[in-house]
C-alpha positions in Angstrom: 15.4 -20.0 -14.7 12.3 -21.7 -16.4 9.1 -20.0 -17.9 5.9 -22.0 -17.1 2.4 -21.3 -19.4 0.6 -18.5 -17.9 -2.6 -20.4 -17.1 -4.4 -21.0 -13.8 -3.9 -24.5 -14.3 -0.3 -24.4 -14.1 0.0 -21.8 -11.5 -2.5 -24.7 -9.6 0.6 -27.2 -10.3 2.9 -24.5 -9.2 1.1 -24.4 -5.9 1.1 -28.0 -5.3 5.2 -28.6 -6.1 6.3 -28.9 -2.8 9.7 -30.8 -2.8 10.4 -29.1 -5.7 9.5 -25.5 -5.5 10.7 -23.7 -2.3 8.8 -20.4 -2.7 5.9 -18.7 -4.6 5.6 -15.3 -4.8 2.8 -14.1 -6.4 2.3 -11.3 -8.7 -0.5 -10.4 -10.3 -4.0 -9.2 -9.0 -6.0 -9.9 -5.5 -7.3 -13.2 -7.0 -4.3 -14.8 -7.8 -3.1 -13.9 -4.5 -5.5 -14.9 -2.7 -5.8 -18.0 -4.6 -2.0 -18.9 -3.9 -2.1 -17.9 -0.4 -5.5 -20.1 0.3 -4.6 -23.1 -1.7 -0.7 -23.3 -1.7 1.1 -26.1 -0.3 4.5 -24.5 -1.2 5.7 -21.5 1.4 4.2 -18.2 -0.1 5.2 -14.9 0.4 2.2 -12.5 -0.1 2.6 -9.6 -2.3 1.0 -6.3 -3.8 -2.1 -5.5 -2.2 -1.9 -2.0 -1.7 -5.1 0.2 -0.4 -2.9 3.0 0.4 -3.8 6.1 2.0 -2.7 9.9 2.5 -3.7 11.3 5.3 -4.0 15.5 5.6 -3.6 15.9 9.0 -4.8 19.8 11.0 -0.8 20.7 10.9 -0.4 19.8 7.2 1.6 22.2 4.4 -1.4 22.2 1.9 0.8 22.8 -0.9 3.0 20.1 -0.1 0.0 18.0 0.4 -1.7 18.6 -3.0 1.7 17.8 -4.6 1.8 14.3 -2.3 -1.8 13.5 -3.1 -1.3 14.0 -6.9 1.8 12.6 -7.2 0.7 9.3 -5.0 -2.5 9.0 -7.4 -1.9 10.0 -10.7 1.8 9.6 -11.7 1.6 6.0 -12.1 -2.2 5.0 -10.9 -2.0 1.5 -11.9 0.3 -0.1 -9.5 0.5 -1.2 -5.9 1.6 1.6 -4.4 -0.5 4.1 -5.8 -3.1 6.1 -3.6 -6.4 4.6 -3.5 -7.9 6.8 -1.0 -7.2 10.3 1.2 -8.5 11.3 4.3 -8.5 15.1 5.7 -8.3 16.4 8.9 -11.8 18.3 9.6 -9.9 21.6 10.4 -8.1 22.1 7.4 -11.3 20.6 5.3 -12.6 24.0 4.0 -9.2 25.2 2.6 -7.9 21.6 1.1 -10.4 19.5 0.0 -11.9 22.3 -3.0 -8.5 22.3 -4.2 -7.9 18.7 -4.0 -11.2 18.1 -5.8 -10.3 20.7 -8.2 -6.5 19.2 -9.2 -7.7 15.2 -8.8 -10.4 15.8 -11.1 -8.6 18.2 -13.7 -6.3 14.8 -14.2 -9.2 13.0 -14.9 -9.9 11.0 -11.5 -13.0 10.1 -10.1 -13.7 10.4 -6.9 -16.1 8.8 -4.2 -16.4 10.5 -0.8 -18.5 10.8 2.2 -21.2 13.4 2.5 -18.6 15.6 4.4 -16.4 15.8 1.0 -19.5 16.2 -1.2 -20.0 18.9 0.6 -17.5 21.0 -1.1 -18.3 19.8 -4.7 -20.5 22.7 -6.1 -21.3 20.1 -9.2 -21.8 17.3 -7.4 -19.7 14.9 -9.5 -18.1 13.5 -6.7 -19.9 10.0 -6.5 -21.1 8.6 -3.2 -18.6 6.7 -1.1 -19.4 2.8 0.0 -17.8 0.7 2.3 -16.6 -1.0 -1.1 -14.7 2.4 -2.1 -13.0 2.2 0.9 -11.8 -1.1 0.5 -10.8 -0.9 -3.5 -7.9 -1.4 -4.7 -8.7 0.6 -8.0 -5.7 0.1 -10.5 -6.8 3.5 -12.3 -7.8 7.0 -11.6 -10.0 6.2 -9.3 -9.4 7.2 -5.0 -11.8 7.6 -2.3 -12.0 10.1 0.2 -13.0 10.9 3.8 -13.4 13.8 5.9 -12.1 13.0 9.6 -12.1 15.0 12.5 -8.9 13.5 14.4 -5.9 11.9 13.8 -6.5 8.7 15.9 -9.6 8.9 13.8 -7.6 8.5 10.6 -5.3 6.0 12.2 -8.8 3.6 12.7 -9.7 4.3 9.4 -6.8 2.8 7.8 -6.5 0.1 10.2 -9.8 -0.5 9.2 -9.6 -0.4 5.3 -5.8 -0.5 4.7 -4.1 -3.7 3.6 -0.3 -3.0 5.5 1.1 -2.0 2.4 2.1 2.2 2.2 -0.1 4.7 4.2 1.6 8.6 4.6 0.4 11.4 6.9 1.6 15.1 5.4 1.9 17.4 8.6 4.2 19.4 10.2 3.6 18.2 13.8 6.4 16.0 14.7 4.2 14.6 17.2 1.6 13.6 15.0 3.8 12.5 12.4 5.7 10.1 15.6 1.8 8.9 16.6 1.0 8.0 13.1 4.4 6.1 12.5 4.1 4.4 15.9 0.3 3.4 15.4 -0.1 2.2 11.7 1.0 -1.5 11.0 2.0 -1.1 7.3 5.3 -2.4 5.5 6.1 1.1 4.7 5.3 4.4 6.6 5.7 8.2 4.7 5.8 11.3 6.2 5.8 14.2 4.0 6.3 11.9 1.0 4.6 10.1 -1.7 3.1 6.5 -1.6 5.0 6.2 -5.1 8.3 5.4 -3.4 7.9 2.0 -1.7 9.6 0.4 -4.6 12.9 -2.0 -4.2 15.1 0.2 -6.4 13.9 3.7 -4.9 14.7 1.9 -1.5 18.5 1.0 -2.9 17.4 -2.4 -3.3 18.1 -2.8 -7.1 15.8 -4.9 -9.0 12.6 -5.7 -6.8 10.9 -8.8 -7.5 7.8 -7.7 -5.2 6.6 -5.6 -2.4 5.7 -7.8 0.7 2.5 -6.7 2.7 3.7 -9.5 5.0 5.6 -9.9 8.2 7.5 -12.7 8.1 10.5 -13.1 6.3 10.5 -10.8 4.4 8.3 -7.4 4.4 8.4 -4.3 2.1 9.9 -4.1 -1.3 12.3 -7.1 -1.8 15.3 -7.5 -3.8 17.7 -10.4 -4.1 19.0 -10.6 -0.3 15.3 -10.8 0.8 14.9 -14.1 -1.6 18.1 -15.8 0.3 18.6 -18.6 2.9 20.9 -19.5 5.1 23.2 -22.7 5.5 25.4 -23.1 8.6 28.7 -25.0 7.8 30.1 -26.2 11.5 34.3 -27.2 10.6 35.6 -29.6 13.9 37.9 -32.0 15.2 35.8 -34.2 17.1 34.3 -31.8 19.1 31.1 -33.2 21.2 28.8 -31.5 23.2 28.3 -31.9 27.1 
């Protein structure tokens, strides 16, 4: 185990150390990611970039989904698997989104939303959403929000804006909850639970060294196993092929 200056100069040397370095896995911000995963000449597995969602579907335990939404936001709100956005089913708009407004911004969030969520703030202090809010990964108490009027609508949503990291649907339609599961490409899928636990020890992985966003090898919170290769070691006694 070596330590190596934390400038971008040697994490440029870093990248360029092939023969010598098997794997970078960078963790840090969207730059440096992007940076290592644009300019690396040494195999990269891509971490962290989490633009996750919670999505309040028509069959959703409002209660439950407060809890979820405020748990996923503000418990930790500077890490990758905190909520950056929410989107609610149109039919249980009236009766969820005054009381999310009212406990997100009572923590001290700010929030952006469409003209259907500013709809239900009397004060108007929830700020215009842009396509930019949508795609922010925010790091603080910060989360955008969206009314939508189906679930396949919420599904293109996050396909849109989501970066494959954690998205969770709260309802208690089994079908829905199957649909959502079945249609959204993301390392890690909650129903009925918080964003906050797609991390390698709350997974049984023990220490995590990163969360892969990812396909291939390794996707999802990693721990040592994930960082591992394989040798084959063939024992004979003159064995040839035919």
């Amino acid at each position: 185990m070596q330590a190596v200056p934390p400038t971008r100069e040697s994490a440029g040397e870093l990248m360029r150390a092939r023969g010598l370095i098997d794997l970078l896995i960078p963790r840090g911000g969207t730059e440096l990611i992007q940076r290592t995963v644009s300019e690396s000449t040494v195999p990269v597995i891509e971490t962290g970039i989490g633009n996750c969602h919670v999505y309040v579907d028509a069959a959703a335990d409002l209660d439950k989904a407060v809890s979820i939404l405020m748990n996923a936001k503000v418990q930790r709100p500077a890490v990758c698997n905190a909520a950056e956005s929410f989107l609610v089913h149109a039919a249980v708009a009236d009766a969820f989104v005054p009381r999310a407004i009212e406990a997100l911004q009572a923590s001290g969030v700010t929030i952006y939303g469409d003209e259907r969520i500013r709809a239900y703030d009397a004060d108007r202090s929830v700020e215009p959403a842009t396509d930019e809010e949508y795609r922010a990964e925010f790091y603080d108490l910060r989360i955008s929000a969206k009314v939508v009027d189906s679930l396949e609508d919420a599904i293109a949503h996050i396909t849109e804006y989501g970066t494959q990291h954690t998205e969770a649907i709260v309802t208690e339609d089994p079908a829905a909850a199957q649909r959502f599961v079945d249609a959204i490409d993301a390392a890690a899928v909650m129903v009925n639970a918080s964003t906050r636990f797609t991390d390698g020890a709350e997974f049984g992985f023990g220490a995590e060294v990163g969360i892969s966003t990812q396909k291939l090898h390794a996707r999802g919170p990693m721990g040592l196993p994930e960082l591992t290769t394989y040798k084959f070691v063939v024992r004979g006694n003159g064995q040839v092929r035919a």
